[in-house]
N, C-alpha and C positions, 0 to 999 in steps of 0.2 A: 373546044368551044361549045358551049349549050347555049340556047335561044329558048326562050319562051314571050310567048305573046298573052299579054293582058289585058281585060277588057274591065273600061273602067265607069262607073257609074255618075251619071251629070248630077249637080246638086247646085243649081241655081238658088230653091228655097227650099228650107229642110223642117217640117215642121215636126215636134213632139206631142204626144199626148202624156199627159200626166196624172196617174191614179194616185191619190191617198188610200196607202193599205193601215189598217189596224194592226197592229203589230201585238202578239202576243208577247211579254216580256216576262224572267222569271221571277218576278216580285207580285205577292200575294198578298191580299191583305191581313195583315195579321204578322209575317214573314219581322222576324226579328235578328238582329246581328248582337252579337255575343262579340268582344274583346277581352283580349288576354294576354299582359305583359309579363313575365315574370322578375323583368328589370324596374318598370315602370309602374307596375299595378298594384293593388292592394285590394282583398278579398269583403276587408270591411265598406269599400266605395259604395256608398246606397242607390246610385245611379252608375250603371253602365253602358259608357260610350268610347271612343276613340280614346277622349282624351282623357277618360277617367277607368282604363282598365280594370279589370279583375286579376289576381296574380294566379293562381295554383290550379292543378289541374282535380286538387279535391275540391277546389269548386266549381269547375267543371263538371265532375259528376255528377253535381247536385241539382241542373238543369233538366227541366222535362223538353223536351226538345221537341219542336214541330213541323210538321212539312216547313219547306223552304225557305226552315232557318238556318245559319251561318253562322259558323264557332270562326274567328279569326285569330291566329295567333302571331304574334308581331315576330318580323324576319328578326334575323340575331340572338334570339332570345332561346337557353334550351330551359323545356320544360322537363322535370323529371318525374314517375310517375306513368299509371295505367291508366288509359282515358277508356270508358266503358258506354258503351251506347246499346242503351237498351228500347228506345225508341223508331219509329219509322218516317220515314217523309214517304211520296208518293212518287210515283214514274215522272208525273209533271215537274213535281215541286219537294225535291230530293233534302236531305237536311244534308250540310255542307259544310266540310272543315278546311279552312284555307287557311294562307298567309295575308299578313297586311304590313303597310310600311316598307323600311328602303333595307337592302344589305342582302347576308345571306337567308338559305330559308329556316323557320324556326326548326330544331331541334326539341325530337321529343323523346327522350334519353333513359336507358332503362339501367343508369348506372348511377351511382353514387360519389361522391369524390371522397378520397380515401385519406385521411388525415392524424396527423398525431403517432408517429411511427418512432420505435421505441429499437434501439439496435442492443440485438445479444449476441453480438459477436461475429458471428461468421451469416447472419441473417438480422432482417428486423422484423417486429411484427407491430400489431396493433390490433385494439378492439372494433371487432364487426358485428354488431348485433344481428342485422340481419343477412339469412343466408343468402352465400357469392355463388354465383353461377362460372364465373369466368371475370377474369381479371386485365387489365389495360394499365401499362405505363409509358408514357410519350404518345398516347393515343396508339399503342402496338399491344397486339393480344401477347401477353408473354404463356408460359410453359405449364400447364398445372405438372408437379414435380412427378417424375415417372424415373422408373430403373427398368434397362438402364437407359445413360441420357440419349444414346444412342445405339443403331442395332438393335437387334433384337432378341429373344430366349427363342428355343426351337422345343417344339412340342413333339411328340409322336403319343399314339396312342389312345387317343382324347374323344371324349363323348360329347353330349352337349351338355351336359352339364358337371364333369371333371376335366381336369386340363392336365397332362401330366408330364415332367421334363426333369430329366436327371440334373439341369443346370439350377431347380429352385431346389438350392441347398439350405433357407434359412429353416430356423425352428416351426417348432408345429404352434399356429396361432399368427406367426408374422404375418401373413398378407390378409387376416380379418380385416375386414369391413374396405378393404379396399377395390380397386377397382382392374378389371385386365382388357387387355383393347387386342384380339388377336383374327390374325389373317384367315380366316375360316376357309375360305376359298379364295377363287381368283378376284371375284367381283366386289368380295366387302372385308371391310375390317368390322369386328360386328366389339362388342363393348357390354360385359356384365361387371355384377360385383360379387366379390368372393365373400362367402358367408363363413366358409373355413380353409382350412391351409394346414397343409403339413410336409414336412420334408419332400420335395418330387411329385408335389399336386396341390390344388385346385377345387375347394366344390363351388360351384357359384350360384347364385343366389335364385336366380330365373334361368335357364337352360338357353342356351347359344340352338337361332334356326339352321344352324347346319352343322355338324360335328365336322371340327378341324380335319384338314387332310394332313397326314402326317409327314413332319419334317417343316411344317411352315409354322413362321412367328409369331410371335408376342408381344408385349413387352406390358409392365406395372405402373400402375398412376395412382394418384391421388393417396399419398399416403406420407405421412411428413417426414418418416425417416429417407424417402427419395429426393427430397427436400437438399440439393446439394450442390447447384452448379446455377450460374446465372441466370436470370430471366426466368428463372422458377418459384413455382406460388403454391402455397396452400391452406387451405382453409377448413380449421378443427369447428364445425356446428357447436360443440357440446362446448368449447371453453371459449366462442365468440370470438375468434381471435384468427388473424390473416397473416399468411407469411409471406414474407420474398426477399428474393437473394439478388438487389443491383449489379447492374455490371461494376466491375471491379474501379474503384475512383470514386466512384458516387451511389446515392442516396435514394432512396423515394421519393425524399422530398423534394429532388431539384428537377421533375417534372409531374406535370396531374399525372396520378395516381387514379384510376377508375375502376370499382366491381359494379360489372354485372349482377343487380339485385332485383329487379323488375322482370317480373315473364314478359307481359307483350306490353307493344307500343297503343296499340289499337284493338280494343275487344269487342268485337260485334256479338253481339247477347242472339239467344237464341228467338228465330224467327226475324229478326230487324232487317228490314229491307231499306231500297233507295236510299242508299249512302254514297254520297261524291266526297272521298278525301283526295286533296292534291297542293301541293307547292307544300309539302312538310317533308322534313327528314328524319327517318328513324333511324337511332342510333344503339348499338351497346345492349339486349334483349335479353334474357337468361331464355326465351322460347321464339317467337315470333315479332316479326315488324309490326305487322298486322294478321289477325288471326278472325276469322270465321268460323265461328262453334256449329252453328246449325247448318243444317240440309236445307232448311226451309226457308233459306235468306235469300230475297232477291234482288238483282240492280245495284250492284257494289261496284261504284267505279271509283276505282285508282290512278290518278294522272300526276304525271309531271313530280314525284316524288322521289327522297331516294334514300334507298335499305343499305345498314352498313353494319356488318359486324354481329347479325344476330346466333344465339347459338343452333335452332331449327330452322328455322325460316324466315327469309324476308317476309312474305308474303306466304298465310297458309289460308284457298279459299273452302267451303264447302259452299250446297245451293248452287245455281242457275242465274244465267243471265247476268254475268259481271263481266268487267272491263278493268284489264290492266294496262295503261299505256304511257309512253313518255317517260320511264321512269330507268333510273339507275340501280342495278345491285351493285355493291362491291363488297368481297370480303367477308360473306356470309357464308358462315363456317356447316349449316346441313344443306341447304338448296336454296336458292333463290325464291323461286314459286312451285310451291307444290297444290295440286288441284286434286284435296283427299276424298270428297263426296260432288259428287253432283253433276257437273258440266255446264253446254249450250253456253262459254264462256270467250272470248277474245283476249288475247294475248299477245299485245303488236309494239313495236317501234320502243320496243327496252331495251338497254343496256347491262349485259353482264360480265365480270371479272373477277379474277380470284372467287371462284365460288368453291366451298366443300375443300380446302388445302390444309387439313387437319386430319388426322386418321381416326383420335379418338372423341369426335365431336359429331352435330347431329344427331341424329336416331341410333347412329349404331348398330342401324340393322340394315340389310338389304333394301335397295334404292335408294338410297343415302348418296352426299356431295354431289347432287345434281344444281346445274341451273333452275332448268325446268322437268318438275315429275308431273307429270298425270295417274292418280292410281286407279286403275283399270275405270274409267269416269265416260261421257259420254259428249260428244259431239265439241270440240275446243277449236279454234281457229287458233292459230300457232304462224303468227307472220312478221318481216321485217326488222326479229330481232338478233342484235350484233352479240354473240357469246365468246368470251374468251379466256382460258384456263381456268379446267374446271378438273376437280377432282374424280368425278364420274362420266356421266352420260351429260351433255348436251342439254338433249332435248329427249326426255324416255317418255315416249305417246303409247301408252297402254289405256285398252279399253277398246271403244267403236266410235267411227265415222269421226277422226279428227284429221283435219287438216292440217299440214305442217309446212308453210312455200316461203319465200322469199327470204329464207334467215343465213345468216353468216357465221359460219362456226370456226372457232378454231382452237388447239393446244387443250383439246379435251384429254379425258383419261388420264391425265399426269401421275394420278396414284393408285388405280386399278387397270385392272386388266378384263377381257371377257366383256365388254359392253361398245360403246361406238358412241360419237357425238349423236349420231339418229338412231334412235335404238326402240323396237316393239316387243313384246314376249306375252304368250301365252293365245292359248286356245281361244278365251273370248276378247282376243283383240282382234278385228276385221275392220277391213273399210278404212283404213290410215293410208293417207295419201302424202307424202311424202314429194314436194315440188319443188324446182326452181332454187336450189339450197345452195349456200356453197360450203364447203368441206374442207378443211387443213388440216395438218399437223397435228396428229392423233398419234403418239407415241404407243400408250399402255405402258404399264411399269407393273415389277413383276417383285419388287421390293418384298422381302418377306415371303417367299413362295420359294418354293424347291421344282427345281425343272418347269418348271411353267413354260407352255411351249404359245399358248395361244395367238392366233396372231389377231391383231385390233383393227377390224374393218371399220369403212367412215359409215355406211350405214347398213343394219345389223334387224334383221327380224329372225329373232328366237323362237323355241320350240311351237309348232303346231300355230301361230298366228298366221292369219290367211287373207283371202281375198281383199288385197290393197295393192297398191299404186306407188312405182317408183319411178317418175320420170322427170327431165330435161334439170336434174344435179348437177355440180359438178365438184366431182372430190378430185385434190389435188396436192403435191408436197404433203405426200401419205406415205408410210416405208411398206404396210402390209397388205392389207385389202379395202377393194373400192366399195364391191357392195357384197353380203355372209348373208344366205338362204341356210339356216340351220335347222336341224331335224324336223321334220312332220310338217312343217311349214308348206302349204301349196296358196291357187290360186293366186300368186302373187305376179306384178306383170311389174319388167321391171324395161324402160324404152327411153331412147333420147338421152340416153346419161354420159358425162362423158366421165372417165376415171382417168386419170393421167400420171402415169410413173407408180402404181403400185406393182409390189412382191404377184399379186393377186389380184385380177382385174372384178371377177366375179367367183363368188367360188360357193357350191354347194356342196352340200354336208348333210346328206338324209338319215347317214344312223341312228341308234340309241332311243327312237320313237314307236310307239305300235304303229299310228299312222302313217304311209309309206311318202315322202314326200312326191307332189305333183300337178301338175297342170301350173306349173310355171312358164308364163312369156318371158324371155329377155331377148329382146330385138331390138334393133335399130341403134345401138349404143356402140360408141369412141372409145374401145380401150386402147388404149397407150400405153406398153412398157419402155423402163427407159433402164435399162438391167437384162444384159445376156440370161439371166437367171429366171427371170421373171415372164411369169404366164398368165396370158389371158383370161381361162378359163383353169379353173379345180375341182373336181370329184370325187366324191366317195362315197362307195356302193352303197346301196339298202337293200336289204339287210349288211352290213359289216363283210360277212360269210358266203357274199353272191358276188356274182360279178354284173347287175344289174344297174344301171346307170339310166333309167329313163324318168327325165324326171320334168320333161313338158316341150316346149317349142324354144330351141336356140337359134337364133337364126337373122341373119340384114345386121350383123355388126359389122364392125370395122375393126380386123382383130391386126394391131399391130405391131411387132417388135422388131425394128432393125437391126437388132445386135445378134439374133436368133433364129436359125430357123422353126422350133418348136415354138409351138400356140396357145398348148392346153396340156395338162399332165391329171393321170388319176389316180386316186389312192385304191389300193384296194388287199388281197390277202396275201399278194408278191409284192416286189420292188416297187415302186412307182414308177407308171409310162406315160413317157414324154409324145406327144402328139405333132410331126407337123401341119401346114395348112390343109395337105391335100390331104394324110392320114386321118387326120380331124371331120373334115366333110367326110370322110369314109364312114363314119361312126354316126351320119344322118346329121349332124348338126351342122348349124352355120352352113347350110349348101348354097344360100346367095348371100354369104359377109364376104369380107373385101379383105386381100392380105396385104402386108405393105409392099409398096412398092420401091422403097426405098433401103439399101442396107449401110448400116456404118459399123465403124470399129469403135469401141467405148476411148478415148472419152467424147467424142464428135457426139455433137448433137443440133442439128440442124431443124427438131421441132420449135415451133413456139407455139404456148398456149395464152392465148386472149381472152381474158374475159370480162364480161358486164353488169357488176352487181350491183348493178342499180335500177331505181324504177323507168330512165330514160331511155331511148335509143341513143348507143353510142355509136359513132363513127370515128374508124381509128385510118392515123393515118399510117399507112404501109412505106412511105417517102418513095424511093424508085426504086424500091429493090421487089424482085420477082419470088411470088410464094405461087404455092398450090394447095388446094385443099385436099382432102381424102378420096376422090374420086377424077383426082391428076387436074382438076380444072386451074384454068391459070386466073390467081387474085392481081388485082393490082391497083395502084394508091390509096384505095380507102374500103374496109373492111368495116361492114354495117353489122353488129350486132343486136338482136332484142333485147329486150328488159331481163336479167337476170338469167342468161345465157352465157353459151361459152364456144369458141372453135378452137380445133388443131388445125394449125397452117404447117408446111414445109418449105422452110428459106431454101431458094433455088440457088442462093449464093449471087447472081448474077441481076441484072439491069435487069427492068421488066420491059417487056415486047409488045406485047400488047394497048391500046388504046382505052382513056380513061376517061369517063364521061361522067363528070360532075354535076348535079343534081340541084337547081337553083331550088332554094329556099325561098317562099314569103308570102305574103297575100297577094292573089292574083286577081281580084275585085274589088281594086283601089276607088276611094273615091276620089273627087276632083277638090284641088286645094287641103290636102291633108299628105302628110307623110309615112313612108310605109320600109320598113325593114326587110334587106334580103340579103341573103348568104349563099356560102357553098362551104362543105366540109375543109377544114385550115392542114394543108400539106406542109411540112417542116421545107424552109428555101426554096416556096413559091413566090409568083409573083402575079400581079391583080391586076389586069387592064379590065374597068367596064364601059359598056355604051350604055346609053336610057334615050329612049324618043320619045316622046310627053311628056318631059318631066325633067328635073335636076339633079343630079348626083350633090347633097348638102354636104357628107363628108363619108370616109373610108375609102376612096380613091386610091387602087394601091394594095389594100387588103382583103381579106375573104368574106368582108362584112361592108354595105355601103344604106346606108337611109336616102331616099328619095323626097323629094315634093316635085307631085304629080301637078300638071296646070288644072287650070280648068278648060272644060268643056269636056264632050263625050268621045273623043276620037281614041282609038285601041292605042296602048302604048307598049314599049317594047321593055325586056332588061335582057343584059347576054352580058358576059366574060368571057375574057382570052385568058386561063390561066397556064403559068410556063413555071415548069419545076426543074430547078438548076440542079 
């Protein structure tokens, strides 16, 4: 039972005061609204209003555009075409492109509809004047024609700019002008074009930035004689003409038909600041959703919008001071948002999916099929956004002083390997704070590669990036590693994290750098193994050739494996050695972490991990069964989580013993004649008796939730519960 006393204020006469404020509002004079149907409009209208639109987006550009005016374009409607805005509004009084009217949001489509298709037999084609970026049938990206359709050709030997493999058997001259999409390394499939070709090689047009490792794949595009197998496209420049091979039954014509022929959705001219685009949809891009040419642009806010489909980028910013928010990717085949010049930028509360699931699309070159890239840029807030399969990196924050908290990652890596949904690299990235995150299901795929051993941590700071911050994450339903301190990398503090059920709870890796890695904190962090096999801690020497393993402060973890005695294993010029708890503090580390206290035999598992990825406090209920936390303390019915946090409990199995004191909710400075809500955290097969003195129980009698009406006058009134959990 809990009791609280409240004391309640008299309110005989209650008088207000009432100011009249001036209200600034953002209508200016002069501020003009612009309409745009492309169902309903027509360009020759000599007045433009709601009800007498403009149709096209070429005349759209025709507008000199002024502070805080308003392009609208009517929901349902797709507009096709590059809207270019080379004007600025002000911080006040922003020029704004929105939607108007009822349905979905307009459509502003960088595709054409593809018509008039002419079958030769085993394909059909038809005339395309202008050049196809990328192709759609049933609203599905289909295949530009590659050999082979599947699998791939294996290289050895190859430079960056030859490619060479005893399996390209055709003549000398076959693969001119076409194009090769091959595994350079772990981290990218990188994409030139062959300028020439001969039996068993390769020269390509532009040099590949890393020369192939040898034995890893290939495979040939864009070239019509690969033209063979369904849902394959291709498109000759020189004779205007589009091909593709239906699935077997049907036609092109028996669904839209769309290329990709427009670069961007949205081109911001160089210098053009204060722009609010939101409530549009871009769809279908041969380059970007929206794109920002200059450095010198400021006040780009992006809301409530959403990217679909484009070949580079959803969103590509350059400049200072923008805002991306509300907003949906799906399906865009280089990155979501890439942030190539500039920073001092916000990045919150977006949606991403299927981002980068294409090998040879994109850049083609390293940092490629990201969600979110930062190229080495300056100071980005990076918050509350939802990521989910993505061909690369997550979230890759390179550069200084970016914050990266609240965001939920998951089923990154699907097609590379060597990166992490959070991932940093390079000497001048410092100052990345990495908070609050939550972590899933990061496979790595090793498709295409020979022996590829790597393993894919959830988050990852590469060579020599230093002095930042990893704390209160939590990576979970992970097979390899929680968090990868790789070569040269120091000053990093990594605390409060929890890892749960990785191969590899933390694991540094100082070789292969001049700078020695150091002064790394990892303290106060929950690793959990859930695998006899599996260690908390991994090492390897620096230099390669030493047996020197110092590489900062390890120390106040929670180093736990029930299936196992060994804690920590390290690599070095012998076997690898396995470390137990007390062998491990031997070696100075961890001399006050905590070992488990608990042993089981696989497949028992008696952890549970809770978590709260949300901005609220959650209260979970525990019912009556008895847990403990990491430091044996006994939990019981209700488990108070903060905002985007996490525990590991241990089920006791058993009834809980302990006394549980539930915590009344509600205003405790009621007034008189007004009614007031109060609560207690909701136990599955409780039940609710309350008392109230001053006042009424209106209704919830019974439940964990009851509303009041207090009486009048001033005397303290009371609320309390008996609650009984059957």
């Amino acid at each position: 039972m809990n009791y609280n006393t409240l004391t309640r204020c008299s309110m005989n006469k209650l008088f207000y005061t009432a100011t009249l404020v001036a209200l600034c509002c953002w209508w200016q004079a002069g501020a003009t609204n612009f309409y745009f149907s492309s169902t309903q409009g027509n360009d020759g209208n000599p007045v433009n209003s709601m009800a007498t639109p403009w149709a096209s987006i070429t005349k759209l550009n025709t507008l000199i555009l002024q502070p805080a005016d308003t392009v609208f374009l009517m929901r349902g409607d797709t507009f096709r075409g590059q809207i270019t805005v080379l004007q600025s509004g002000s911080a006040a009084f922003p020029i704004v492109f929105s939607a108007y009217g009822n349905g979905n949001l307009p459509v502003v489509s960088g595709a054409a509809v593809v018509s008039g298709w002419v079958s030769m037999g085993t394909y059909y084609e038809c005339t395309m004047p202008q050049t196809v970026f990328n192709f759609f049938w049933d609203n599905r990206e289909m295949t530009l024609a590659r050999f082979p359709n599947s699998g791939y050709i294996i290289q050895s030997g190859s430079t960056t700019s030859v490619i060479n493999s005893a399996q390209l058997t055709q003549t000398d001259g076959y693969w001119n002008g076409a194009k090769v999409c091959v595994r350079t390394c772990q981290w990218v499939w990188e994409t030139a074009t062959v300028n020439a070709s001969a039996t068993g090689s390769l020269t390509l047009a532009v040099p590949l930035q890393i020369s192939p490792i040898g034995n890893y794949g290939f495979f040939m595009y864009n070239k019509f004689a690969a033209l063979d197998t369904v849902r394959e496209w291709y498109y000759n420049a020189a004779l205007q003409k589009l091909y593709f091979i239906p699935p077997a039954g049907s036609t092109p014509a028996a669904f839209t038909a769309e290329a990709s022929v427009i670069n961007n959705g949205i081109s911001i001219g160089a210098g053009a600041s204060n722009i609010t685009i939101q409530n549009l949809w871009f769809d279908k891009h041969g380059a970007n959703g929206i794109v920002v040419v200059s450095n010198s642009s400021v006040g780009i806010k992006v809301h409530n919008c959403v990217f679909t489909r484009q070949f580079l980028n959803g969103i590509q910013l350059r400049g200072y001071y923008h805002a991306v928010s509300g907003c949906t990717f799906r399906g865009c085949d280089g990155k979501g948002i890439e942030v190539a010049q500039g920073g001092k930028s916000i990045l919150h509360h977006n949606q991403f999916s299927n981002i980068g699931m294409y090998l040879n699309s994109g850049t083609g070159k390293q940092t490629n099929l990201e969600a979110i890239g930062l190229q080495f840029v300056d100071s980005v807030h990076i918050h509350h956004n939802q990521i989910d399969s993505v061909g690369y990196t997550g979230i890759h924050a390179d550069g200084t002083r970016h914050l990266v908290e609240k965001n939920i990652l998951s089923n990154c890596m699907l097609l590379l390997n060597d990166g992490a949904p959070l991932k940093t690299y390079g000497g001048i990235s410092d100052h990345i704070i990495y908070r609050n995150n939550f972590v899933s299901a990061t496979p790595g795929n090793t498709e295409g590669t020979y022996n590829a051993t790597f393993l894919t941590p959830g988050i990852y700071f590469d060579f020599n990036s230093n002095t930042s911050l990893i704390e209160d994450n939590t990576i979970y339903n992970h097979p390899d590693v929680g968090i990868f301190l790789n070569a040269g990398t120091h000053n990093i503090t990594a605390t409060r994290n929890v890892v749960y059920g990785a191969d590899y709870g933390v694991y540094f890796n100082p070789p292969q750098q001049p700078t020695p890695m150091h002064n790394q904190h990892v303290t106060n962090n929950t690793l959990f193994a859930l695998d006899p096999a599996a260690r908390l801690i991994r090492q390897s020497p620096q230099p390669s050739t030493t047996n020197d393993y110092e590489v900062g402060i390890i120390d106040s973890n929670y180093l736990f494996n029930p299936y196992a005695a060994n804690v920590a294993v390290r690599y070095g010029m012998g076997p690898p050695v396995n470390y137990t708890f007390t062998a491990w503090q031997a070696t100075g580390y961890d001399v006050h972490s905590v070992p488990s206290f608990v042993n089981w035999t696989m497949p028992v598992n008696h952890s549970v991990l809770f978590m709260n990825p949300s901005d609220s406090i959650l209260q979970i209920s525990l019912g009556t069964g008895q847990y403990y936390d990491l430091d044996q303390n006994e939990i019981c019915g209700i488990l108070t989580l903060p905002p985007f946090t996490s525990k590991v409990l241990i089920d006791a199995q058993t009834i809980c013993s302990c006394t549980f004191t539930p915590v009344i909710s509600g205003n405790t400075m009621p007034c008189a004649n007004n009614t007031s809500t109060y609560s207690i955290p909701d136990i599955a097969g409780s039940t609710y008796i309350w008392t109230v003195t001053g006042g009424t129980i209106v209704s919830g009698q019974g439940q964990n939730q009851i509303l009041v009406q207090w009486n009048n006058g001033a005397a303290a009134g009371t609320v309390s519960v008996e609650q009984t959990v059957e």
